[in-house]
N, C-alpha and C positions, 0 to 999 in steps of 0.2 A: 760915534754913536755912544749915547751913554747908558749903561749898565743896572737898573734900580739896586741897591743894596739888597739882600736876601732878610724877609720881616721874619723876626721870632717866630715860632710859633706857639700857640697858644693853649694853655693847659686845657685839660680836659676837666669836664665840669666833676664834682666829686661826689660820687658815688656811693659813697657812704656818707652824706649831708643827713639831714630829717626831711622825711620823706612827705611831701602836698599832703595837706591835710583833705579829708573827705568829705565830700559835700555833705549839707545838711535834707537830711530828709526832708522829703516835698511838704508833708506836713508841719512843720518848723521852721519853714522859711520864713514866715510873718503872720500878724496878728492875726488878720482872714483864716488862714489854714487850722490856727489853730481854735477858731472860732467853730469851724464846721468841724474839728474834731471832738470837742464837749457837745454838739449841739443835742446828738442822738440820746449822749447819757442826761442834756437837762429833759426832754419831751419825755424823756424813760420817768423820771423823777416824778414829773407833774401827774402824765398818768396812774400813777402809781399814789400818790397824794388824793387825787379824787378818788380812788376807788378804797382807798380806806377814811376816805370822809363819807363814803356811803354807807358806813356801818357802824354801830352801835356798841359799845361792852356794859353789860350789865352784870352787876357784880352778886347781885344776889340769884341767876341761873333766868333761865326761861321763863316765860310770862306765860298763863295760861291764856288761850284764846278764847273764841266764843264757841259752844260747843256744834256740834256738826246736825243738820236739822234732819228730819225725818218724820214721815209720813204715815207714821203706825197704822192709822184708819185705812188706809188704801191698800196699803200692804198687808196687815191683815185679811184684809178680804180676798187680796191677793190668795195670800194660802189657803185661806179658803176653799176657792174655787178651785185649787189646783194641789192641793194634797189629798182633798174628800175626807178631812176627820174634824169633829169639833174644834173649833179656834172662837175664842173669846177676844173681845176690842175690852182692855180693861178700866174702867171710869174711874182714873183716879183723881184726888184734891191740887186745887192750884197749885204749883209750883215745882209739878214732876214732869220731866221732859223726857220723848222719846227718840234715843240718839242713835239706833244703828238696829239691824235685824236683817233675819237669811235664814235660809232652808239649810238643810241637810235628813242626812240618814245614816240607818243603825242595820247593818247587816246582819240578821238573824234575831232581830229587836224585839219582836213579836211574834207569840203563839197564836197561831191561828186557831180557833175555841170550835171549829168543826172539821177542822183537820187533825187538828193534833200536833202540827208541824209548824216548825221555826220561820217565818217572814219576812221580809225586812221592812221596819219602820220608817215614818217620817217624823220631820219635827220641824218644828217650827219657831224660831227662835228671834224677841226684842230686845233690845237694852233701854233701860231706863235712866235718869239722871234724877235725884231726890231732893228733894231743896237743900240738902246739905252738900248736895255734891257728887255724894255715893255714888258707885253706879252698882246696878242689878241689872239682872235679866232672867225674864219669864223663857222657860219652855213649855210649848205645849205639844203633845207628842199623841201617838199609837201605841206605844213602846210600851214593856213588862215597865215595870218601877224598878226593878235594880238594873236592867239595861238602860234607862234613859240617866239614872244616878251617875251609873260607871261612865258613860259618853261624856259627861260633865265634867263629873274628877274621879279618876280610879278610883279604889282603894278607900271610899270611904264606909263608914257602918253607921246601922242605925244606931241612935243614942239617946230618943225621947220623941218626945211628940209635942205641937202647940196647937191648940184647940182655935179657931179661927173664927169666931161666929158660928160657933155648933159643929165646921168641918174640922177635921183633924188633920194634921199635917205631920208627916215624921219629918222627924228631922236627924239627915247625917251629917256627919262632922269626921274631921281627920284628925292628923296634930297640929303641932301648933303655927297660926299665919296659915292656915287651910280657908277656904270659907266654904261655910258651912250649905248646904242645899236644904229645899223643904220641898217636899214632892205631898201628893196628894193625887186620888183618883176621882174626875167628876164623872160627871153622868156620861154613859157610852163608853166611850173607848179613849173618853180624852184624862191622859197621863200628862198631870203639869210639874213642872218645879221651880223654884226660885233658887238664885244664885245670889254674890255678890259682896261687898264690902260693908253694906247696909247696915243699921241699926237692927235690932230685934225690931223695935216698934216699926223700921221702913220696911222689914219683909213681912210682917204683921198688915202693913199699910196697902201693898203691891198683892199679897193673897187675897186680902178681901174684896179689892175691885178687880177682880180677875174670880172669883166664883160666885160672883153677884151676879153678873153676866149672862142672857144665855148665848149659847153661840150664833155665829153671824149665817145668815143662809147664804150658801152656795148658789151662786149666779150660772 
């Protein structure tokens, strides 16, 4: 019987070698992967490109728009009807536009002339736009004259008067960059004043077609 020789045996593999290197991330594995990995940041990109191609820079500020419209005739009559005091529709020269108006009121505005006692006021309030631009705005009120003044701009005082086609208008003023109001008392009970950025000659302009006027009847 024969005996096989006894085989070496065989070293063991060594353990301290450099160790398999570690897979590559799924996304790294090849072109595709790494295709769907930019894809989100290009779609971000373009998005992003349109939506500042939707817009504009103007270097010299905001554009002014067209101005906002309004219905003085209607809405005058409006208060009319629904405050019950003198309200005048003012007939002014081409080129004065009526941009905006509203009610309010003056807590303890007006003295009642057969009571004796404090009331509270209405008022009734336009803005106007002048061919220059200015803006004003008429009030026409119930109000004493120094409460419908104070409503406007605190603190102002009287400091003259402008004669207006025979009516007289005072006129208060503050300091300086204030603007200035012109009030005047018409027939009744109706307490007006002019406000606004105006020229003398546009509150000049907006007084006289405003007590030319008689007031509008109550529906």
């Amino acid at each position: 019987m024969t005996v096989d020789p006894p085989q070496p045996e065989r070293p063991a593999p060594d353990s301290t070698g450099p160790a398999p290197r570690e897979a590559k991330p799924r996304l790294l594995q090849d072109g595709r992967d790494m295709f769907w990995s930019i894809a989100p940041l290009v779609v971000a990109c373009i998005v992003l490109a349109g939506l500042l191609g939707m817009c504009s820079f103007q270097g010299r500020g905001p554009s002014e728009g067209p101005a906002p419209s309004y219905d003085a005739a209607r809405a005058l009559q409006a208060d009319a009807d629904a405050l019950e005091i003198p309200i005048r529709l003012p007939e002014l020269p081409e080129g004065w536009r009526a941009n905006s108006g509203g009610r309010s009121g003056i807590e303890a505005g007006a003295v009642d002339p057969r009571t004796g006692q404090a009331t509270r006021a209405v008022v009734s309030r336009t803005g106007y736009l002048a061919p220059s631009g200015k803006y004003l705005s008429l009030s026409q009120s119930n109000a004493d004259e120094d409460q419908l003044v104070g409503s406007i701009t605190p603190g102002l005082v009287p400091s003259g008067a402008q004669d207006v086609d025979g009516v007289s208008w005072v006129v208060y003023q503050g300091g300086e960059g204030v603007e200035p109001v012109w009030t005047t008392r018409l027939s009744g009970t109706a307490q007006v004043a002019i406000t606004g950025a105006g020229s003398v000659e546009e509150f000049r302009t907006l007084a006289a077609a405003t007590q030319k006027q008689q007031p509008l009847t109550a529906r």
